[in-house]
C-alpha positions as CSV (number, residue, x, y, z in Angstrom):
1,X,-5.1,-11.6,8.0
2,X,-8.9,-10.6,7.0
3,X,-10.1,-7.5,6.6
4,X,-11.3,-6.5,9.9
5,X,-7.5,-7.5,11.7
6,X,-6.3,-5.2,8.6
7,X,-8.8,-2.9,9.9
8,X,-7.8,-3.0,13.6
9,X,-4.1,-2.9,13.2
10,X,-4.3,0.5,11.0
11,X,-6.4,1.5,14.0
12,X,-4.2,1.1,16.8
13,X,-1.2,1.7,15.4
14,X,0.2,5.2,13.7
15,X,2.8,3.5,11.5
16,X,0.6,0.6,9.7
17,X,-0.1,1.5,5.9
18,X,-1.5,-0.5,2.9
19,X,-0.1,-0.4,-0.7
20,X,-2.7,-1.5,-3.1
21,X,-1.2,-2.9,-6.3
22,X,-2.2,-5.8,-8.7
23,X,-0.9,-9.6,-8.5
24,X,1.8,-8.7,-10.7
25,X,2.8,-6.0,-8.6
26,X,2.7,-8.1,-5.5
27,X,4.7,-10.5,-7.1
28,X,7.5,-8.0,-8.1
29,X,7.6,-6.6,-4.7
30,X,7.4,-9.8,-2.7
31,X,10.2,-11.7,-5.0
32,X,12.5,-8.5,-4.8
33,X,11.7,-7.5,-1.5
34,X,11.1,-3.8,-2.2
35,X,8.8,-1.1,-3.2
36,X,9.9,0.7,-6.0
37,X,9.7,3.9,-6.7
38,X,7.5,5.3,-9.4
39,X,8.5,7.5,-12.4
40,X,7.8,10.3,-9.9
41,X,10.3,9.0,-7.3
42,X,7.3,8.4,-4.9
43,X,5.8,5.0,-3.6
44,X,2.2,5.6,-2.8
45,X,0.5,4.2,0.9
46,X,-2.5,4.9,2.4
47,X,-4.2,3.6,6.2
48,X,-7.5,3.2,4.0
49,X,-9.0,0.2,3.3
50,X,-10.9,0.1,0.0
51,X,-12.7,-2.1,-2.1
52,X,-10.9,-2.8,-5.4
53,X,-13.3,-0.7,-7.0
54,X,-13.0,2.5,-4.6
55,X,-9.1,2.2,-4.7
56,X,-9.6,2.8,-8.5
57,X,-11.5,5.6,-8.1
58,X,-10.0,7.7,-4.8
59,X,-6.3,6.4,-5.1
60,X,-5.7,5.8,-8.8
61,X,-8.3,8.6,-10.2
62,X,-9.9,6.0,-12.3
63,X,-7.4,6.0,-14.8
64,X,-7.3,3.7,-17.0
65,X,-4.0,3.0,-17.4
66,X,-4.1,1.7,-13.9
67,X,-7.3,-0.6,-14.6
68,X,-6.6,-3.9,-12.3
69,X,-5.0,-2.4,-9.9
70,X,-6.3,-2.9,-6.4
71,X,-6.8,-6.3,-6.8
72,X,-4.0,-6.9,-4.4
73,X,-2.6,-5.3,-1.2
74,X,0.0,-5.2,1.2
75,X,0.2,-4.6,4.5
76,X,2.8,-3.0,6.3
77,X,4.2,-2.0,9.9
78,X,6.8,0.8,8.9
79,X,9.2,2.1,10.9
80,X,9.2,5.0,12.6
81,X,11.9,6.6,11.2
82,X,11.0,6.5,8.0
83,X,9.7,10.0,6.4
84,X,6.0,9.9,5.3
85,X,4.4,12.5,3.8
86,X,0.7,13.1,4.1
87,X,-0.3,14.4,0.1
88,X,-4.3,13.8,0.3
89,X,-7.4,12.6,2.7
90,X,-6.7,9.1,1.3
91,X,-2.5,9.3,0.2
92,X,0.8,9.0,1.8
93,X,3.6,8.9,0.0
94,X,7.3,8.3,1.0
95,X,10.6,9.6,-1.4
96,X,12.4,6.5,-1.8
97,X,11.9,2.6,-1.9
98,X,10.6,0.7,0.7
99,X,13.1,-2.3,1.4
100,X,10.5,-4.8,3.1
101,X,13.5,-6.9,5.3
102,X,13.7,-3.0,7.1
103,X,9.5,-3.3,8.0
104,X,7.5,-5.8,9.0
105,X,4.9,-7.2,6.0
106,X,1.6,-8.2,8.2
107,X,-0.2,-8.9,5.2
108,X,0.1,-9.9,1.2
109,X,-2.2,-11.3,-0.7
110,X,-5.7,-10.3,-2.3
111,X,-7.4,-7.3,-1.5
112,X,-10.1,-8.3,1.4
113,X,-12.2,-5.6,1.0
């Protein structure tokens, strides 16, 4: 999927979202077939698509304990039912894991931005 069909799909379609992470991170997720949680007991989405460098800055603050990230992305078709929350201009976040056999991945792989 390049960028622009990433592009399209957020656009015509309420319940697409993108979760930027690293390779590592893509490899966890993708080999256990879930989003985890964070210490917060959030997983983090967003419908914006971002270069590696603006994720760092607008989604991870430009911390630098989360240096790398961004690197990587994946794209998902959530269901409906699922309860998202809207937090900022640029974050969703949902309170619990994201089991990926429940959604449908459109897209995992590097960041095409």
């Amino acid at each position: 999927m390049t960028g622009d069909e990433i592009i399209q799909a957020i656009l015509s379609e309420q319940y697409v979202f993108l979760h930027y992470t690293d390779v590592e991170g893509l490899n966890g997720i993708l080999h256990d077939g879930v989003i985890r949680q964070d210490y917060k007991g959030v997983v983090y989405l967003t419908q914006e698509p971002m270069t590696q460098a603006q994720a760092h800055t607008n989604i991870f603050i430009g911390a630098t304990t989360h240096s790398g990230r961004a690197s990587h992305v994946l794209v998902l078709r959530l269901d409906s039912g699922l309860p998202i929350r809207r937090l900022a201009d640029y974050e969703f976040s949902v309170d619990q894991s994201i089991k990926l056999h429940q959604h449908e991945v459109l897209y995992a792989g590097l960041n095409p931005f």
